[in-house]
Backbone bond lengths (Angstrom), bond angles and torsions (degrees), N, CA, C in turn:
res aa  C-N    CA-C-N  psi(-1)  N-CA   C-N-CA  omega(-1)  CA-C   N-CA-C  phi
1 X - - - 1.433 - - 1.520 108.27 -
2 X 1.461 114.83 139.28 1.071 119.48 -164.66 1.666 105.20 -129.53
3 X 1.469 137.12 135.62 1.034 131.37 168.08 1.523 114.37 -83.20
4 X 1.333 112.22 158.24 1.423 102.00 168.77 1.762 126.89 -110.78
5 X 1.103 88.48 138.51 1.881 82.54 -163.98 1.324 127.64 -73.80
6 X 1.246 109.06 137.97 1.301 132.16 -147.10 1.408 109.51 -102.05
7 X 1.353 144.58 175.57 1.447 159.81 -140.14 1.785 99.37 -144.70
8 X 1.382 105.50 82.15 1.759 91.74 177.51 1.282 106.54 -122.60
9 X 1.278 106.70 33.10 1.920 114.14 162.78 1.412 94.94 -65.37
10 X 1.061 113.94 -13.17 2.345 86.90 -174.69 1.410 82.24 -106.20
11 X 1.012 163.76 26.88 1.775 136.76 -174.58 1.169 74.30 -118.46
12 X 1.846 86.54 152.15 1.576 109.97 162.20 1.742 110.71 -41.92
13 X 1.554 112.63 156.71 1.088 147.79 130.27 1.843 110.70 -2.24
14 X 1.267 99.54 -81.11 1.383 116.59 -177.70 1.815 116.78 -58.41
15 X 1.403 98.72 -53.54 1.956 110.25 165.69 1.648 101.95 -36.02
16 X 1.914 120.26 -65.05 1.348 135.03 -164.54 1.616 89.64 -47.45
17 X 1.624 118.19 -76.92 0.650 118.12 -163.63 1.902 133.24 -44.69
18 X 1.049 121.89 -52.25 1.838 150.50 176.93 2.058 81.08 -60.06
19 X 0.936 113.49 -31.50 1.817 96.37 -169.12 1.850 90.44 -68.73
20 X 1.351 95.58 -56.50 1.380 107.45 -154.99 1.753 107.69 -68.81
21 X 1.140 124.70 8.14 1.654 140.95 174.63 1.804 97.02 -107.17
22 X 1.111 112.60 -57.99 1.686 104.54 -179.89 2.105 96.49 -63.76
23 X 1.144 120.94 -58.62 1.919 105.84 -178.00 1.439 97.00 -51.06
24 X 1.317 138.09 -61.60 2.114 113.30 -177.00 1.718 91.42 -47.88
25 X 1.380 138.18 -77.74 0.963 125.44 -159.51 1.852 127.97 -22.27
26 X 1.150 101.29 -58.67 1.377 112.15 -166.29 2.178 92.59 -101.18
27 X 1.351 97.12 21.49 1.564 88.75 157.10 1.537 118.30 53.82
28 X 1.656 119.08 31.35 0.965 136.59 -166.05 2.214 111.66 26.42
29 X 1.483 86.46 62.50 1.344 98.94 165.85 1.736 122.44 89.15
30 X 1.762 99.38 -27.16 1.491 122.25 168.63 1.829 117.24 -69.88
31 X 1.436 135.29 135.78 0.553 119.17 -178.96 1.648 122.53 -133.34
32 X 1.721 138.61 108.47 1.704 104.86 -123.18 1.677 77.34 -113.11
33 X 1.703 122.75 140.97 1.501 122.09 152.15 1.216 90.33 -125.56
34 X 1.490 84.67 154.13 2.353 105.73 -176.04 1.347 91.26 -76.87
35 X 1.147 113.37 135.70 1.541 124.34 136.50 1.740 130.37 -95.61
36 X 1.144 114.73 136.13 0.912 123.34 176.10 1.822 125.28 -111.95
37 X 1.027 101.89 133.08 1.659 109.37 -178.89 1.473 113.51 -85.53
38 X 0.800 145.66 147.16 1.721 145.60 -161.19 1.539 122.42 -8.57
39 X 1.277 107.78 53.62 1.938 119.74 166.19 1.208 109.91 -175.41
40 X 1.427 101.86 159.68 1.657 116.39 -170.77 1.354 107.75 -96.63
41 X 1.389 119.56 179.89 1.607 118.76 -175.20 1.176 90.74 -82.55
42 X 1.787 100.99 151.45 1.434 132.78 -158.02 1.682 92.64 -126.13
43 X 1.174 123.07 -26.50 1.586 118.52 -160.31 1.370 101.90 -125.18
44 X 1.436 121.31 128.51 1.546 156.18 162.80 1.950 89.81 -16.06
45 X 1.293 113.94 112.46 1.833 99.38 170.06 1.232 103.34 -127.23
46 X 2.036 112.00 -174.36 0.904 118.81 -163.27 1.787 112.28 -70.20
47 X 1.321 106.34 152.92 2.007 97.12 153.64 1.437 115.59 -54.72
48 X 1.596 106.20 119.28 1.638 96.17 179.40 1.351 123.34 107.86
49 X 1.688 112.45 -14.35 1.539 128.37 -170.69 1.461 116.01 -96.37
50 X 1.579 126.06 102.52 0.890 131.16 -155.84 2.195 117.82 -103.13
51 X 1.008 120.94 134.76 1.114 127.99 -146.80 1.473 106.25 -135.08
52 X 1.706 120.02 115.51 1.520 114.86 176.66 1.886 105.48 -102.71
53 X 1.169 94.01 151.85 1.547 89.44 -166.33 2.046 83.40 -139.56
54 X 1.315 113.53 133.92 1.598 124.88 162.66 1.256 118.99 -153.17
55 X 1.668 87.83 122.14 1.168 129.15 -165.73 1.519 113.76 -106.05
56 X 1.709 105.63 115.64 1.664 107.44 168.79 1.639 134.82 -123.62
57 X 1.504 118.26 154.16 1.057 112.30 170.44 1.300 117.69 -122.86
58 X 1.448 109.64 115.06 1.479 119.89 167.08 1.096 150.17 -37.73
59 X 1.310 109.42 -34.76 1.521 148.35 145.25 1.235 127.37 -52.58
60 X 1.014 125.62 -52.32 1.731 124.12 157.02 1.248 112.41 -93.06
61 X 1.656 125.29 -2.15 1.391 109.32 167.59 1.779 115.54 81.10
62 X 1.183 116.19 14.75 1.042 126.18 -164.94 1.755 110.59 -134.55
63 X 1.596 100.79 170.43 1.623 101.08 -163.96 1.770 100.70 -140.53
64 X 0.897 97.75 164.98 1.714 115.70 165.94 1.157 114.65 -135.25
65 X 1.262 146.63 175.20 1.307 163.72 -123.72 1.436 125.19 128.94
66 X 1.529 102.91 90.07 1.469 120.91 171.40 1.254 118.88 -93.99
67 X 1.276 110.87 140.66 1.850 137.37 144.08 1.330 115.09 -73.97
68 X 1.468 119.80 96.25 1.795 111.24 135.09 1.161 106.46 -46.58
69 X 1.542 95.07 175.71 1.308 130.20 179.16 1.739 100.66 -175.94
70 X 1.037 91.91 114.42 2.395 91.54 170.80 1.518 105.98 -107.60
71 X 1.531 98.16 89.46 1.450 100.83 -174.36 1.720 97.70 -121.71
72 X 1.490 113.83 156.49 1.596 108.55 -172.49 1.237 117.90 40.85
73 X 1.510 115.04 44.81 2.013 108.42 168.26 1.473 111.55 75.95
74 X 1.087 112.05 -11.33 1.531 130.56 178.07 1.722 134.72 -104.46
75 X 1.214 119.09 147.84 1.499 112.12 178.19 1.613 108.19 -90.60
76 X 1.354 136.35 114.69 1.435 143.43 -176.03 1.463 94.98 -95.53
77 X 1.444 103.17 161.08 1.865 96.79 174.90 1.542 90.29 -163.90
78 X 1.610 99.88 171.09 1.490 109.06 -156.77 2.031 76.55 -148.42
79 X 1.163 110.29 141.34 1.600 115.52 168.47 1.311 111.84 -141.63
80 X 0.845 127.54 149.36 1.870 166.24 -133.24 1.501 97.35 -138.82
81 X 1.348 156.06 105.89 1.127 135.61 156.97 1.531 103.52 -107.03
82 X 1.358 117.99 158.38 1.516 122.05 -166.06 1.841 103.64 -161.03
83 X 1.073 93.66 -174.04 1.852 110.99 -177.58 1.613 93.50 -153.33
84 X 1.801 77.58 133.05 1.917 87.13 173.29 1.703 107.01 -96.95
């Protein structure tokens, strides 16, 4: 999705400005989470900082696929288990 660009030579000062703090925000449209290949987070993260981690075994032919979540000082997780 693409916005279309707009004319904000007449808006206040302040409008220019608050646009151009939300585009750094959202990383001009890019948005980056770590992935990780067979291990979970190792390092203390933010509240709110979300983390995919997939994990396989060759041997049974099978996969995992976790969600972090660093919610309450803590790592929360959500898993997906599957077969390739």
């Amino acid at each position: 999705m693409k916005i279309s660009p707009y004319d904000f030579s007449r808006l206040p000062q302040e409008l220019i400005d608050f646009k151009e703090e939300i585009t750094h925000l959202i990383n001009f449209g890019k948005y980056q989470t770590p992935v990780l290949i067979g291990g979970t987070p190792t390092w203390t993260g933010k509240e709110g900082e979300t983390v995919y981690s997939y994990i396989t075994s060759a041997t049974a032919g099978e996969y995992d696929f976790y969600t972090y979540y660093y919610v309450n000082s803590a790592w929360r997780w959500v898993i997906y288990h599957g077969a390739t």
